[in-house]
N, C-alpha and C positions, 0 to 999 in steps of 0.2 A: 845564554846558551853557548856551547861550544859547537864548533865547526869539526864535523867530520868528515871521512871519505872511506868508504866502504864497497866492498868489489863483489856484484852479485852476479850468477850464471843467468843466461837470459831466462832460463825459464822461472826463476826464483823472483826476479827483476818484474816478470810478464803479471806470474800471480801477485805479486805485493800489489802490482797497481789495479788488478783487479779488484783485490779485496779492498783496497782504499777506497776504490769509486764506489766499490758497495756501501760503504761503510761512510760516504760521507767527507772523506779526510784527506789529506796530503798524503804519498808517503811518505814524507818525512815525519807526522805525525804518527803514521802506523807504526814505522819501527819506533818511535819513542813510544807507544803505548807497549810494543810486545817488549821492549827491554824493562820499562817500569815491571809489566808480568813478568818476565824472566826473573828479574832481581828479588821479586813479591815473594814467589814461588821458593828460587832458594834460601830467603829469610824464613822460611817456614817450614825446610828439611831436618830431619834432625840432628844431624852431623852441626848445622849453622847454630841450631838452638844450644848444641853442647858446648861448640866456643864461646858464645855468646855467655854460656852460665860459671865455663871455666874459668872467666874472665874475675867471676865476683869472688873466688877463692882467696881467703884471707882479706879480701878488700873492708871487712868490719871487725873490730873489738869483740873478744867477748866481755864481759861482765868486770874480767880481773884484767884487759888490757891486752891479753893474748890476742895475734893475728894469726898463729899455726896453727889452729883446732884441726882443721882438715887434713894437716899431715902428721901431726902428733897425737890424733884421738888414742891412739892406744894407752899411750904412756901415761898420758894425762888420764884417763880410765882407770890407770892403774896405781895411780896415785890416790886415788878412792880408798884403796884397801888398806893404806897405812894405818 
């Protein structure tokens, strides 16, 4: 694990240890659990899911070798009609 240092306002500081001792936990372990959630959560917005799918553009062949489908579907569409 990495070492951090982080600056909370006492009341923010008061409830974290609250909720740890309810919970069983260190804080240090609460904020590792709310940041895992944090991170969970924005992998599963969907702004995150569209980079995530941007990403695969072009990353495969089609059939004939081409890797442009996605930004050349017209032309190639229209090459159908010859």
């Amino acid at each position: 694990m990495l070492r951090t240092q982080i600056q909370l306002t006492p009341v923010q500081a008061r409830r974290l240890r609250t909720l740890a001792r309810r919970h069983g936990v260190s804080l240090a372990a609460l904020v590792r659990q709310s940041v895992d959630q944090l991170l969970n959560d924005d992998a599963r917005h969907p702004a995150a899911r569209y980079r995530r799918a941007a990403t695969l553009v072009g990353a495969f062949a089609d059939r004939d070798g081409a890797k442009d489908l996605s930004r050349r579907h017209d032309e190639y569409l229209g090459q159908g009609d010859e």
